[in-house]
VMD Tcl script that draws the C-alpha trace (Angstrom):
set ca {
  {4.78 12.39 -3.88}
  {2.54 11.99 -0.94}
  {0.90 15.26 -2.05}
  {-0.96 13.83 -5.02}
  {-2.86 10.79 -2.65}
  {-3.66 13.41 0.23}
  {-5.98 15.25 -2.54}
  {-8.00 12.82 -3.19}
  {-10.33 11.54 -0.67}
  {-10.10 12.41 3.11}
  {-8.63 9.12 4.12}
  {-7.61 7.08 0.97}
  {-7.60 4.12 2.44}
  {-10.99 4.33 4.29}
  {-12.30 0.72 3.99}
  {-9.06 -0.97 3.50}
  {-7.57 -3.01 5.73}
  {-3.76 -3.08 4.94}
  {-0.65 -4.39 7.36}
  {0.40 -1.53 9.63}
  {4.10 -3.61 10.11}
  {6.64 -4.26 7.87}
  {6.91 -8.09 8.41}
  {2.75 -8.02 7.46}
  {3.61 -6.39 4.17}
  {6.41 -9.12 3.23}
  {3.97 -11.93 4.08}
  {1.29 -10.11 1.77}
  {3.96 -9.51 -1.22}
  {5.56 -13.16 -0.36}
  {1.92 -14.56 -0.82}
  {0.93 -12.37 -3.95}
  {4.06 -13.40 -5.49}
  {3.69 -17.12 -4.64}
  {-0.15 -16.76 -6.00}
  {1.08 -15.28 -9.38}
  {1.01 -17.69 -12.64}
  {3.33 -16.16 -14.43}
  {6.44 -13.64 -14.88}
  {3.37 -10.98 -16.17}
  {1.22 -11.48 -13.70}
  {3.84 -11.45 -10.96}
  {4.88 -8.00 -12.00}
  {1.16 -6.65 -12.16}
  {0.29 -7.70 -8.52}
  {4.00 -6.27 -7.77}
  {3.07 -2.87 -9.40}
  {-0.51 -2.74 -7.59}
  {0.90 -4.06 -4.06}
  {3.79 -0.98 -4.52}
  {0.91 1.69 -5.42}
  {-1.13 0.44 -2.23}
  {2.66 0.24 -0.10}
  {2.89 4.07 -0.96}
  {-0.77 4.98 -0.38}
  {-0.44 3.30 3.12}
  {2.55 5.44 4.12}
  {1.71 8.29 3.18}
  {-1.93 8.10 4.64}
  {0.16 7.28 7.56}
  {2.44 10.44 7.51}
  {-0.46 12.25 7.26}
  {-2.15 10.93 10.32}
  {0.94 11.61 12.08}
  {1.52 15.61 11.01}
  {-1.69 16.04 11.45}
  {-0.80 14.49 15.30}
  {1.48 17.08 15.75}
}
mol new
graphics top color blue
foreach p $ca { graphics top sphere $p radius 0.5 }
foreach p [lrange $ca 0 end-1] q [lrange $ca 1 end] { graphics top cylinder $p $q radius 0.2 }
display resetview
């Protein structure tokens, strides 16, 4: 799966500045979550926080095979 965000841009998350620790990404969905106004909108910010969860590891596995 990792695959399909490596072809995009050269680092996909250029810019961003996501949690790099697991306890950082709780607090961010735990906050999301408590910022939501409804079931809906809880489950769209859940979606988008996932997609950005799996960008962020696999930009990271990258970094690291390309380490190797």
């Amino acid at each position: 799966r990792c695959s399909k965000h490596a072809a995009g841009s050269e680092d996909p998350l250029a810019g961003k500045n996501y949690p790099t620790k697991g306890a950082e990404w709780v607090e961010l969905f735990v906050k999301e979550m408590m910022n939501a106004s409804n079931m809906d909108d809880a489950k769209a910010s859940a979606s988008k926080m996932l997609e950005e969860l799996e960008k962020s590891i696999c930009a990271r596995a990258k970094e690291l095979q390309n380490s190797m």
